[in-house]
Biopython code that builds the backbone (N, CA, C, O; Angstrom):
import numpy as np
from Bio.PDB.StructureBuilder import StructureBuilder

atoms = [
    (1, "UNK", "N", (88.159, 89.317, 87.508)),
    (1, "UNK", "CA", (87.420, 88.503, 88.403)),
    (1, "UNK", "C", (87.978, 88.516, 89.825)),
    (1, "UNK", "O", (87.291, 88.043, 90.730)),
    (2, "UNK", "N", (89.285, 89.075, 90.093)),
    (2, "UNK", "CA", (90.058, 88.988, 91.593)),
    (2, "UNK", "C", (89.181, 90.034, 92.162)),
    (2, "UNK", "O", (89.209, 89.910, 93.386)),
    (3, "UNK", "N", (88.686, 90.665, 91.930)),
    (3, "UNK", "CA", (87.476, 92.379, 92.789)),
    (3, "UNK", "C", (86.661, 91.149, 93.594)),
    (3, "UNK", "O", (86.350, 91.535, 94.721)),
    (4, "UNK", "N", (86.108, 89.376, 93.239)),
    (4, "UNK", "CA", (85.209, 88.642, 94.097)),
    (4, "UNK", "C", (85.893, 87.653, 94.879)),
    (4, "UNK", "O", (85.408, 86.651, 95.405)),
    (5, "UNK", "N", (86.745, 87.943, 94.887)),
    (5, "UNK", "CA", (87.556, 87.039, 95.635)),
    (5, "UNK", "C", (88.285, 87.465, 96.824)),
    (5, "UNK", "O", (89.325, 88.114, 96.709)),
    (6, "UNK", "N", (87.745, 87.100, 98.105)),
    (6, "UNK", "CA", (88.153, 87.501, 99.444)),
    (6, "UNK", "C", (89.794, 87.074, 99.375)),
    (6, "UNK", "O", (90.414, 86.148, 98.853)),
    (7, "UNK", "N", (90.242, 88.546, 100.386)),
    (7, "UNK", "CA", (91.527, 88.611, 100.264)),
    (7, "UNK", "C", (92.177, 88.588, 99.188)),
    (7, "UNK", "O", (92.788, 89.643, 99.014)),
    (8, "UNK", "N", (92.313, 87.837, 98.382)),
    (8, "UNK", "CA", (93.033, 88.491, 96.580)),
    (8, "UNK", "C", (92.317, 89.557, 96.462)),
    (8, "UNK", "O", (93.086, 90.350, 95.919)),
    (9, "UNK", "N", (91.471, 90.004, 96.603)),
    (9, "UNK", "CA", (90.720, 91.049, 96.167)),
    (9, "UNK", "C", (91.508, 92.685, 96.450)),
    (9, "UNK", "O", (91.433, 93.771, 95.876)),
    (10, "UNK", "N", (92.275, 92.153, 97.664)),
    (10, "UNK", "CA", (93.232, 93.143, 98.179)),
    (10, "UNK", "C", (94.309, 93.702, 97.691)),
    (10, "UNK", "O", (94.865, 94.779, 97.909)),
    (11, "UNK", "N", (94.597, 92.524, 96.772)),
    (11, "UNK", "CA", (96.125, 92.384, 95.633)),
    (11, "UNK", "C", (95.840, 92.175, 94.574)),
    (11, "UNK", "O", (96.772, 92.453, 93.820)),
    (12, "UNK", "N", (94.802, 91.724, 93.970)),
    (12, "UNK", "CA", (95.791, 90.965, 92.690)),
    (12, "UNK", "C", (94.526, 92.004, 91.355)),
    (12, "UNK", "O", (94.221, 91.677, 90.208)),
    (13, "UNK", "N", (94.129, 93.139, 92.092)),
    (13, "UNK", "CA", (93.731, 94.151, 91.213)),
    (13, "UNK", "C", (94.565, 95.352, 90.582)),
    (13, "UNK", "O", (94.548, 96.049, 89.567)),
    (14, "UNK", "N", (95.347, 95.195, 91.819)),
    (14, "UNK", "CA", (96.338, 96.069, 91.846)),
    (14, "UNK", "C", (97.455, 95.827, 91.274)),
    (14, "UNK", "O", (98.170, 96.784, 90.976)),
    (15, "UNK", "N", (97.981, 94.151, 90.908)),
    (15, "UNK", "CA", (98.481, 93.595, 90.381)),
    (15, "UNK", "C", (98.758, 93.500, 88.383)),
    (15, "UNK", "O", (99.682, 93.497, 87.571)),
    (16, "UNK", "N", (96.843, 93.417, 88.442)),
    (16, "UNK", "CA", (97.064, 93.570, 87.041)),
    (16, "UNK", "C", (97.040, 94.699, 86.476)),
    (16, "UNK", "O", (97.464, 94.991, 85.357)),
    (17, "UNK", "N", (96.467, 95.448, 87.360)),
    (17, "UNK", "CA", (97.097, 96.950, 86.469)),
    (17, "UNK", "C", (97.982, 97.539, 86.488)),
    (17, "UNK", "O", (98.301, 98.484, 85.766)),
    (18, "UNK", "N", (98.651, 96.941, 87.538)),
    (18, "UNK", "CA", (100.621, 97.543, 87.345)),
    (18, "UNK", "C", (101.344, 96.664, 86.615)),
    (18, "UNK", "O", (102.542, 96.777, 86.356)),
    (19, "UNK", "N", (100.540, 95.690, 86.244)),
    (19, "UNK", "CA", (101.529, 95.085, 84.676)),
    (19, "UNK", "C", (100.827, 95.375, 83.289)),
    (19, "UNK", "O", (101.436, 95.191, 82.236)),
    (20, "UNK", "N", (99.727, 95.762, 83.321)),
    (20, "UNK", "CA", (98.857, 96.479, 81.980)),
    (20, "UNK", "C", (99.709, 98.001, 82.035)),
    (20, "UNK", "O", (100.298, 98.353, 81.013)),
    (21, "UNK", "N", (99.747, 98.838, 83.209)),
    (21, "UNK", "CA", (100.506, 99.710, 82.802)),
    (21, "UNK", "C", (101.837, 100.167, 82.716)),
    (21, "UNK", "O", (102.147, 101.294, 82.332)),
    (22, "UNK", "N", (103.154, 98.693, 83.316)),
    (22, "UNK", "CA", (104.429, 99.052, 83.022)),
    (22, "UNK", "C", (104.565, 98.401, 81.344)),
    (22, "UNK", "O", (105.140, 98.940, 80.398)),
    (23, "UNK", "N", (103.658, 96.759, 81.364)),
    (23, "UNK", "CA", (103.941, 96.678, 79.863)),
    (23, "UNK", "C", (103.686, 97.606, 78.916)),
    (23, "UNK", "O", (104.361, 97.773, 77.900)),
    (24, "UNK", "N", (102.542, 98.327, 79.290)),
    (24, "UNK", "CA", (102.457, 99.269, 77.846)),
    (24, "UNK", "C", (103.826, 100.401, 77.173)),
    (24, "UNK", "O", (104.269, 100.695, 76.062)),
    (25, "UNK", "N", (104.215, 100.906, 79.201)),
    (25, "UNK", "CA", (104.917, 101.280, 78.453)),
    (25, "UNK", "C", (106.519, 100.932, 78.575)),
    (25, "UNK", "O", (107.312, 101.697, 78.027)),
    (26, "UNK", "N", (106.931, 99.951, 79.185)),
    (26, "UNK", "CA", (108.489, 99.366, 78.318)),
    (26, "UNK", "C", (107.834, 97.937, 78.312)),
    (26, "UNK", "O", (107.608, 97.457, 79.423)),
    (27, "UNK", "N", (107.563, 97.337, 77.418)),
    (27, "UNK", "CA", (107.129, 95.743, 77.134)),
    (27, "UNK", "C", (108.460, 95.009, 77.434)),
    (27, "UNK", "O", (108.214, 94.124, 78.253)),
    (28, "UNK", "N", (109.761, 95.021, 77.101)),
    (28, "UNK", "CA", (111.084, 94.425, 77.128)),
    (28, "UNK", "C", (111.351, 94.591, 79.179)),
    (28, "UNK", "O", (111.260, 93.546, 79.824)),
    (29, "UNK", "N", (111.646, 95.897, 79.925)),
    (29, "UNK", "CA", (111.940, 95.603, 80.891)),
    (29, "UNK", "C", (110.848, 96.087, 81.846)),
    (29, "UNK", "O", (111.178, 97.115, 82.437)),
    (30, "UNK", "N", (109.579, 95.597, 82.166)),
    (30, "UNK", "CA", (108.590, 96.084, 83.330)),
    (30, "UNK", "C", (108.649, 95.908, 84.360)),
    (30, "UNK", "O", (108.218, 96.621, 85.267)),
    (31, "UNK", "N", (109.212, 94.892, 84.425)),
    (31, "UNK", "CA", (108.583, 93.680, 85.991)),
    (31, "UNK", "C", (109.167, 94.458, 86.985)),
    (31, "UNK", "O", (108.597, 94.552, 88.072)),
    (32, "UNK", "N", (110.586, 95.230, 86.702)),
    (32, "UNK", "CA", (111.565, 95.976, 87.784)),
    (32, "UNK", "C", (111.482, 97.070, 88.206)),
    (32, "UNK", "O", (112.259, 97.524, 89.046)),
    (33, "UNK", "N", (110.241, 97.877, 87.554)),
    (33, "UNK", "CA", (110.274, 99.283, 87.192)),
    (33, "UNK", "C", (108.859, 99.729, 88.451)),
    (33, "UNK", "O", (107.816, 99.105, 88.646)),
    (34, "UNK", "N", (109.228, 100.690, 88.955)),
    (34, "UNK", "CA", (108.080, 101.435, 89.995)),
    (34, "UNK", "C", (106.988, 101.973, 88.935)),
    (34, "UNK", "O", (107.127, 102.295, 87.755)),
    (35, "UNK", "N", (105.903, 101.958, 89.736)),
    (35, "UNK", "CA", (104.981, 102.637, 89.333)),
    (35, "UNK", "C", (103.545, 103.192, 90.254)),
    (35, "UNK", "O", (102.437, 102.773, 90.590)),
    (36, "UNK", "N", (104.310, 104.278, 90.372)),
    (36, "UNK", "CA", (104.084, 105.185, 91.957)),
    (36, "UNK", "C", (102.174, 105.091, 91.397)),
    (36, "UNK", "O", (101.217, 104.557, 91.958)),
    (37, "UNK", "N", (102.259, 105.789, 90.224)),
    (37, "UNK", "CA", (100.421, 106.189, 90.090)),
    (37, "UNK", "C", (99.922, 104.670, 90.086)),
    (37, "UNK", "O", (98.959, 104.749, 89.324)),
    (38, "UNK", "N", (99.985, 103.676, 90.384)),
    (38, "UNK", "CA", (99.037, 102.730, 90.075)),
    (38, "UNK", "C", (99.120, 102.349, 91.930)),
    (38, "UNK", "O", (98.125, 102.177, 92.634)),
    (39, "UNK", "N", (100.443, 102.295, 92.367)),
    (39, "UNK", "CA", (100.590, 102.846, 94.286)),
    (39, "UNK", "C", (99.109, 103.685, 94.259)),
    (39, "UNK", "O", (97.998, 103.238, 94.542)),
    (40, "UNK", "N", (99.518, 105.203, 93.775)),
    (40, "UNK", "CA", (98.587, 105.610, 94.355)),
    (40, "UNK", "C", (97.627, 105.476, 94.124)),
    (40, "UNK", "O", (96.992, 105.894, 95.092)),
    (41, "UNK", "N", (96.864, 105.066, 93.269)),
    (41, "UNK", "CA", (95.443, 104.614, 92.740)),
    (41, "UNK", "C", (94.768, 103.599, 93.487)),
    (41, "UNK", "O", (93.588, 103.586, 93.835)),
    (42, "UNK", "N", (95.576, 102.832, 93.670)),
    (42, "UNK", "CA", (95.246, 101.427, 94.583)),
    (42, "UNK", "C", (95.337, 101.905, 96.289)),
    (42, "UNK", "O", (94.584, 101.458, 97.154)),
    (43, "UNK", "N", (96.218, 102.708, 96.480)),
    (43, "UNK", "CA", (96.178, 102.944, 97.873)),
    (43, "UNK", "C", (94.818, 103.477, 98.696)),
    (43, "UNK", "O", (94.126, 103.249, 99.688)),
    (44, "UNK", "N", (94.991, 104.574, 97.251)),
    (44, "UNK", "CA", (93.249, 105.538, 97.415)),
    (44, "UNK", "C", (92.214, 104.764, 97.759)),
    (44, "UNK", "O", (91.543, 104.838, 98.789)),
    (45, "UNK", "N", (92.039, 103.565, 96.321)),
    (45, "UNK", "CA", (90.428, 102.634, 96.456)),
    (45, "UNK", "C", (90.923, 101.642, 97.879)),
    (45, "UNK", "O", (90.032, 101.452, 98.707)),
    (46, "UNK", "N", (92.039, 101.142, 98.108)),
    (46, "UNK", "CA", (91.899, 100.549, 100.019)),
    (46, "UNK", "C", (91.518, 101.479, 100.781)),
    (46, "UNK", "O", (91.071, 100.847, 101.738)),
    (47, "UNK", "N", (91.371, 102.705, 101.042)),
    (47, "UNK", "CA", (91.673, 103.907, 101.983)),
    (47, "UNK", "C", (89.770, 104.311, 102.298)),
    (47, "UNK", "O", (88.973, 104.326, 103.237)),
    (48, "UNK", "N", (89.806, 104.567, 100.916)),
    (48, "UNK", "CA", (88.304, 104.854, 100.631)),
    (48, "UNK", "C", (87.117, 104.151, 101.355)),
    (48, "UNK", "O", (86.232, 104.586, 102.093)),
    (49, "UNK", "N", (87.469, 102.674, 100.793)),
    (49, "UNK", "CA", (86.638, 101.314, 100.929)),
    (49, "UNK", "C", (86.852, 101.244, 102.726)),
    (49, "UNK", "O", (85.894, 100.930, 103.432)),
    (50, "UNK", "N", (87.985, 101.520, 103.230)),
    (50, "UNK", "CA", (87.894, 101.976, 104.293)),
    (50, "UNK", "C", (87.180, 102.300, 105.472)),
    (50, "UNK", "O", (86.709, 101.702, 106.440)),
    (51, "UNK", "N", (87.297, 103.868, 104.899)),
    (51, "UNK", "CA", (86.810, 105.040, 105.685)),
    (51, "UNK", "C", (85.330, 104.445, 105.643)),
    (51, "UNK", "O", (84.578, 104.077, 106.546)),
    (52, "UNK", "N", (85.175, 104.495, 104.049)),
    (52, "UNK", "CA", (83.662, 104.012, 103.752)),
    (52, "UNK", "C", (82.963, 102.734, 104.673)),
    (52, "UNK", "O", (81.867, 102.732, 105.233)),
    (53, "UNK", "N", (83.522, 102.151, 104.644)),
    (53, "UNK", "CA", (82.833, 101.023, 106.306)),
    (53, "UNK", "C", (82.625, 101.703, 107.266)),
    (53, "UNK", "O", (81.479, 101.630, 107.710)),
    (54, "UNK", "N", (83.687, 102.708, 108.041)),
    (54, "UNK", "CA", (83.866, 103.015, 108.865)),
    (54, "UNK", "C", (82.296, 104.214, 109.016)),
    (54, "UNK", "O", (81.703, 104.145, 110.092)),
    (55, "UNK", "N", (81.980, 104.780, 108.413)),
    (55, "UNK", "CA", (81.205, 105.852, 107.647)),
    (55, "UNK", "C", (79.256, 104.550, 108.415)),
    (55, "UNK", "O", (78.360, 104.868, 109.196)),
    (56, "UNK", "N", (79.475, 103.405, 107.725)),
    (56, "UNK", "CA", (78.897, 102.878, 108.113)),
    (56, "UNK", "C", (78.429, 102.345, 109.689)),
    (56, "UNK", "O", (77.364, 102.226, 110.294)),
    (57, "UNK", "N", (79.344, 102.192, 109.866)),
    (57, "UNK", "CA", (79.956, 101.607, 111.502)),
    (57, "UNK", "C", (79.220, 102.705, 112.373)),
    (57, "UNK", "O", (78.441, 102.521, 113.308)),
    (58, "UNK", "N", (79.493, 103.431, 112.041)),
    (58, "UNK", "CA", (79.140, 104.798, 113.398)),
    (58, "UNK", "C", (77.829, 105.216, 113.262)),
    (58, "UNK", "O", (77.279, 105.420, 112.179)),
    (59, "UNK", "N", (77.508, 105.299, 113.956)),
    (59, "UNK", "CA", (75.908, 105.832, 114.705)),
    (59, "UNK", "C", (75.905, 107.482, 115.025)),
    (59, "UNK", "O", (74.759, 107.931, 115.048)),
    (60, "UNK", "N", (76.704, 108.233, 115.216)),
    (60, "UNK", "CA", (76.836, 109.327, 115.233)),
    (60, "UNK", "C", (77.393, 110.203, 113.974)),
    (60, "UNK", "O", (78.402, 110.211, 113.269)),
    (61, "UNK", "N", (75.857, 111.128, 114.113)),
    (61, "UNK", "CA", (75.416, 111.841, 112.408)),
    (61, "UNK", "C", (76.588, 112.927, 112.302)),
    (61, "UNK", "O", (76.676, 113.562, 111.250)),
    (62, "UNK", "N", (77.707, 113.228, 113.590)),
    (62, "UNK", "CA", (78.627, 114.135, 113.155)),
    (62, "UNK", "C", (79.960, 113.386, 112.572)),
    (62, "UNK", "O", (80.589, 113.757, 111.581)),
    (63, "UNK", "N", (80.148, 112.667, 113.092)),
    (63, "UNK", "CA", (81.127, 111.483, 112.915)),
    (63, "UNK", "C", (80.888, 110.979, 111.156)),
    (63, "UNK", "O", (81.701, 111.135, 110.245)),
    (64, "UNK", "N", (79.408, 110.302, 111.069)),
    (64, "UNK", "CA", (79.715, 110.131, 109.973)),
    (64, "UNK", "C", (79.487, 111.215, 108.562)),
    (64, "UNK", "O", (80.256, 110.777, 107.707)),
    (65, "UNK", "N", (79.076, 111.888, 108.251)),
    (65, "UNK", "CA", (79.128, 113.163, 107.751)),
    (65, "UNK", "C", (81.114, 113.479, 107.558)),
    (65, "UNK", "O", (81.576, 113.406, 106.419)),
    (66, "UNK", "N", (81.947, 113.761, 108.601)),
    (66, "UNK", "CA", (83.134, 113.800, 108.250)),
    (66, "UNK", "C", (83.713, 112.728, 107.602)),
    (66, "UNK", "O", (84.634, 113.040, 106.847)),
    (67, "UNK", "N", (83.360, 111.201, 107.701)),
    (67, "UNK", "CA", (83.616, 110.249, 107.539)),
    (67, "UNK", "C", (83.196, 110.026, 106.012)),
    (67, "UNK", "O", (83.991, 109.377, 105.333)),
    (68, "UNK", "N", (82.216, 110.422, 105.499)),
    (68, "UNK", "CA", (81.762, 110.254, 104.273)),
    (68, "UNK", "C", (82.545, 111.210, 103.446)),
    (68, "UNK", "O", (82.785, 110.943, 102.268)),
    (69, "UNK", "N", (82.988, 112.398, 104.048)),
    (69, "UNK", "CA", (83.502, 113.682, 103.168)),
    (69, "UNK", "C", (85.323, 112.932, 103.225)),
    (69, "UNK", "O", (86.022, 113.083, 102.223)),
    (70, "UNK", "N", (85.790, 112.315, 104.230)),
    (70, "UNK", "CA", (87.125, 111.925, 103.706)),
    (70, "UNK", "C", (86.982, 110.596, 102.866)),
    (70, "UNK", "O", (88.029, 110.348, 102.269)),
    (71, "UNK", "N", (85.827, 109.531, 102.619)),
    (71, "UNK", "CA", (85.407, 108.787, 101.685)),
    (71, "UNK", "C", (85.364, 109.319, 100.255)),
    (71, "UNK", "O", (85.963, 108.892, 99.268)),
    (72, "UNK", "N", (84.332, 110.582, 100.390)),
    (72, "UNK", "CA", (84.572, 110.687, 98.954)),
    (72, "UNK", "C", (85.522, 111.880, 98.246)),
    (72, "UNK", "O", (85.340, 112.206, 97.073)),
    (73, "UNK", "N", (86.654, 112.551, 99.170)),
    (73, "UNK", "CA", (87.696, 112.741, 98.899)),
    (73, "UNK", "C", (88.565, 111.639, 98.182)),
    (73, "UNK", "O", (88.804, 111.601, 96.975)),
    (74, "UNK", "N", (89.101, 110.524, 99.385)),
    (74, "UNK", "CA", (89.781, 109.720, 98.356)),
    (74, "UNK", "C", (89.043, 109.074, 97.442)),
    (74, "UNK", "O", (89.904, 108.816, 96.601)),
    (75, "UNK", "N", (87.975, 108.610, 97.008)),
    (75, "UNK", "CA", (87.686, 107.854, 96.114)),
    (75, "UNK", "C", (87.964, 109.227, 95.257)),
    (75, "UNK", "O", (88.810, 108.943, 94.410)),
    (76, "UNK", "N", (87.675, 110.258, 95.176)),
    (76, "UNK", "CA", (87.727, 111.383, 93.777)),
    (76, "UNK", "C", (89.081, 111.222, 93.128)),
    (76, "UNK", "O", (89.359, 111.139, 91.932)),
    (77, "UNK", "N", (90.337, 111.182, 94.849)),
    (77, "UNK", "CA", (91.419, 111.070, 94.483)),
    (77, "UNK", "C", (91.903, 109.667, 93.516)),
    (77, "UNK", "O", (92.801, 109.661, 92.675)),
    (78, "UNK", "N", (91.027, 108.519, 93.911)),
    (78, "UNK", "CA", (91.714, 107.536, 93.123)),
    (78, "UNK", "C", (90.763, 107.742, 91.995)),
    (78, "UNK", "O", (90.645, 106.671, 91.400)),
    (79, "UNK", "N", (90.244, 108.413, 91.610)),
    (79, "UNK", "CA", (89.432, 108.320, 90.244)),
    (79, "UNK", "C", (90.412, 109.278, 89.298)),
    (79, "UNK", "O", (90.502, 109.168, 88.075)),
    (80, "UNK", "N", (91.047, 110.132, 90.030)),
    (80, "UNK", "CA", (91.864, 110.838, 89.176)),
    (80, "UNK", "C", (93.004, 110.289, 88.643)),
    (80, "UNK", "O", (93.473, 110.576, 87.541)),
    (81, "UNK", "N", (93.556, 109.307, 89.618)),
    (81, "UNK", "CA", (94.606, 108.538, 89.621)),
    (81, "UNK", "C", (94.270, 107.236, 88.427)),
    (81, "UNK", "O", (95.169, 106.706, 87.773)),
    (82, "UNK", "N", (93.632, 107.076, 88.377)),
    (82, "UNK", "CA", (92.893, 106.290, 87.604)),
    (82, "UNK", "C", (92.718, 106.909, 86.326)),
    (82, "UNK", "O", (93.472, 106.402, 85.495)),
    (83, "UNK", "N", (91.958, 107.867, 85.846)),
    (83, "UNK", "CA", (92.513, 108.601, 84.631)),
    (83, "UNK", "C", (93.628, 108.755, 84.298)),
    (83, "UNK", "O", (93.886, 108.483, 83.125)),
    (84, "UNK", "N", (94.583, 109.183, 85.065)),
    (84, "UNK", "CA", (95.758, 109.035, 84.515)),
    (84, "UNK", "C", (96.703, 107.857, 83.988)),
    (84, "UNK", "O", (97.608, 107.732, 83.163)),
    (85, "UNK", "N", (95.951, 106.996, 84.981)),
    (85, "UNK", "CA", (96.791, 105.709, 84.510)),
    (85, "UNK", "C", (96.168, 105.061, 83.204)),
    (85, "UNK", "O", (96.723, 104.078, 82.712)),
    (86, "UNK", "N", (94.762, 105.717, 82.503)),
    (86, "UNK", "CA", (94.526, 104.666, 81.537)),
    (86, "UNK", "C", (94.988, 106.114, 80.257)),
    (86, "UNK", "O", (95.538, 105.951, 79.168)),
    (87, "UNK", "N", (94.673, 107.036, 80.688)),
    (87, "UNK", "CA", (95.317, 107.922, 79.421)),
    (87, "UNK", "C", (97.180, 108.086, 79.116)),
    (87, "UNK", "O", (97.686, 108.462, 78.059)),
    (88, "UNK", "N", (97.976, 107.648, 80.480)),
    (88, "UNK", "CA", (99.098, 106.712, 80.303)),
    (88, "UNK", "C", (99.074, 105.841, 79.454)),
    (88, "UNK", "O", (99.468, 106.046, 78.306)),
    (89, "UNK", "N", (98.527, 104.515, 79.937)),
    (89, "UNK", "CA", (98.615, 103.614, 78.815)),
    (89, "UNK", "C", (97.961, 103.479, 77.818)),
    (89, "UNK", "O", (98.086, 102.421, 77.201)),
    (90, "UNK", "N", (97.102, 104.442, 77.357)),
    (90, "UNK", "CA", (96.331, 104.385, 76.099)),
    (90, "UNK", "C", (97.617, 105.271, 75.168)),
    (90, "UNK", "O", (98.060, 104.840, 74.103)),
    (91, "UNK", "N", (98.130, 106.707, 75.892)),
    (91, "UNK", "CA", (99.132, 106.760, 74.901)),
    (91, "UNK", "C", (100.472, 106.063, 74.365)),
    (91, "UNK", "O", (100.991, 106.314, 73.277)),
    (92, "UNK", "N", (101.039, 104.963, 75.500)),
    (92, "UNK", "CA", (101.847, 104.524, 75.507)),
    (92, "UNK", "C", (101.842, 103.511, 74.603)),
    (92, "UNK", "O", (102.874, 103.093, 74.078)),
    (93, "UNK", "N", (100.456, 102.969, 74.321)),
    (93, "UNK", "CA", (99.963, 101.508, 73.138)),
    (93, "UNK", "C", (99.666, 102.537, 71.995)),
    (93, "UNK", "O", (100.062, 102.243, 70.867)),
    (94, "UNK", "N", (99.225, 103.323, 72.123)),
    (94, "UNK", "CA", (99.427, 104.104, 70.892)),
    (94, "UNK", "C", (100.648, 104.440, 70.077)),
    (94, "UNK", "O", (100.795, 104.428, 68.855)),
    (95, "UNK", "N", (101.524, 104.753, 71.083)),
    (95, "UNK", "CA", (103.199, 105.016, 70.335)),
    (95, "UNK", "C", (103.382, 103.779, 69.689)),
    (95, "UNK", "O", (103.657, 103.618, 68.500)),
    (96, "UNK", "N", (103.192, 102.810, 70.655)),
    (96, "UNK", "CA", (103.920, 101.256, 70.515)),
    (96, "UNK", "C", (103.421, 100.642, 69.081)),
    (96, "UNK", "O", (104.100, 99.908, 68.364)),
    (97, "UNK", "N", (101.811, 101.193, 68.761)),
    (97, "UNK", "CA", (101.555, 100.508, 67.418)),
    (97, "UNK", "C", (101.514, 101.482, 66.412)),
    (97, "UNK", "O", (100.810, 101.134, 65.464)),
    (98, "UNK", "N", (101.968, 102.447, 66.314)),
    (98, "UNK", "CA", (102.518, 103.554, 65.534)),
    (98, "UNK", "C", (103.421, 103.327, 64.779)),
    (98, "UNK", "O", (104.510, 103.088, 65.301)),
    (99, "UNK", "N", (103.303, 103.310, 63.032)),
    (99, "UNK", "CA", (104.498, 102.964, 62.313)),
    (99, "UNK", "C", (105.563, 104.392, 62.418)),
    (99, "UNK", "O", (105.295, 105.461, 62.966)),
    (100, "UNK", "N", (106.708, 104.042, 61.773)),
    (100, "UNK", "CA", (107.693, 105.154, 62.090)),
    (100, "UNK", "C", (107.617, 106.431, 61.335)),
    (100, "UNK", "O", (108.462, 107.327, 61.333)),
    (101, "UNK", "N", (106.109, 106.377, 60.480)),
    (101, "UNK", "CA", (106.177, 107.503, 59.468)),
    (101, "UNK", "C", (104.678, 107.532, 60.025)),
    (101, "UNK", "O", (103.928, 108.062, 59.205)),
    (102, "UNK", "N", (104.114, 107.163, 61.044)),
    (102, "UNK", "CA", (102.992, 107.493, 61.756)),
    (102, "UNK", "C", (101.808, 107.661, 60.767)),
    (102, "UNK", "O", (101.230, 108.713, 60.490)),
    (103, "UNK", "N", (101.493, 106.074, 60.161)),
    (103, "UNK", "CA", (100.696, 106.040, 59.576)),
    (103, "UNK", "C", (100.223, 104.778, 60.095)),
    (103, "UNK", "O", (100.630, 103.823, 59.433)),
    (104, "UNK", "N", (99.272, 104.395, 61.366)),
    (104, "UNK", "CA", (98.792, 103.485, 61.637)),
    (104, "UNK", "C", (99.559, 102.400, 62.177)),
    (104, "UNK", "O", (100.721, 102.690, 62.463)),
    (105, "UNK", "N", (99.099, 100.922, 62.440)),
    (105, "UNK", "CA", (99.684, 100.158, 62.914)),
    (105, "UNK", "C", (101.176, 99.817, 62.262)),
    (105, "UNK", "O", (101.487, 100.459, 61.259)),
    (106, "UNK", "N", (101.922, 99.035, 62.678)),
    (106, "UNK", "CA", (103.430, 98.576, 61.977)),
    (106, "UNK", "C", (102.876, 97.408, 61.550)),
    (106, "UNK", "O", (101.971, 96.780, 62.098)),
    (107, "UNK", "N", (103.507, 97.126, 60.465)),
    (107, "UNK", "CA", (102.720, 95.603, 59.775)),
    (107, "UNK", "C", (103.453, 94.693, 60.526)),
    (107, "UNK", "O", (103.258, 93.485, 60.394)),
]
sb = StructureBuilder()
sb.init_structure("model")
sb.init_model(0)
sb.init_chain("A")
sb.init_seg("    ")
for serial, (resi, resn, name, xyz) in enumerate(atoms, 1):
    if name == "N":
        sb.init_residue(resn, " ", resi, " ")
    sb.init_atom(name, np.array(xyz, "f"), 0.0, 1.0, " ", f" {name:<3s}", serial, name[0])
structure = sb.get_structure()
């Protein structure tokens, strides 16, 4: 629900997915730990959302034409960044509920 909320909207998306993806993968020590791809994922969708106003803003069809092509550069870029971060933590909850003879959840 923080994506409707002016100004949190800036943080606290970015927030929960850098604790969905350090818990997944060390649950015991996250809070301390970097996590550059969810940086860059989040940097991308500010950058994008950006340009993308900016794309709007201008009245000149050469201007925006370049403006749209570095828009949907980074958004591609944070979409990639974004795959990675959920096939990260999809394998990382996968290990985590993996019994030790890798037969399904641990009871």
């Amino acid at each position: 629900g923080w994506y409707f909320v002016p100004l949190a909207n800036l943080y606290k998306p970015y927030q929960a997915m850098r604790q969905v993806y350090l818990a997944s993968r060390d649950p015991a020590g996250w809070e301390d730990v970097p996590a550059p791809v969810v940086a860059t994922w989040w940097g991308l969708v500010i950058a994008s959302g950006v340009f993308g106003r900016l794309s709007r803003a201008m009245g000149d069809t050469d201007t925006i034409n370049w403006l749209d092509l570095v828009t949907t550069t980074l958004a591609s870029g944070a979409a990639f960044a974004f795959i990675l971060m959920v096939k990260h933590t999809t394998a990382a909850q996968c290990a985590a509920t993996a019994s030790p003879r890798g037969q399904g959840p641990a009871a």
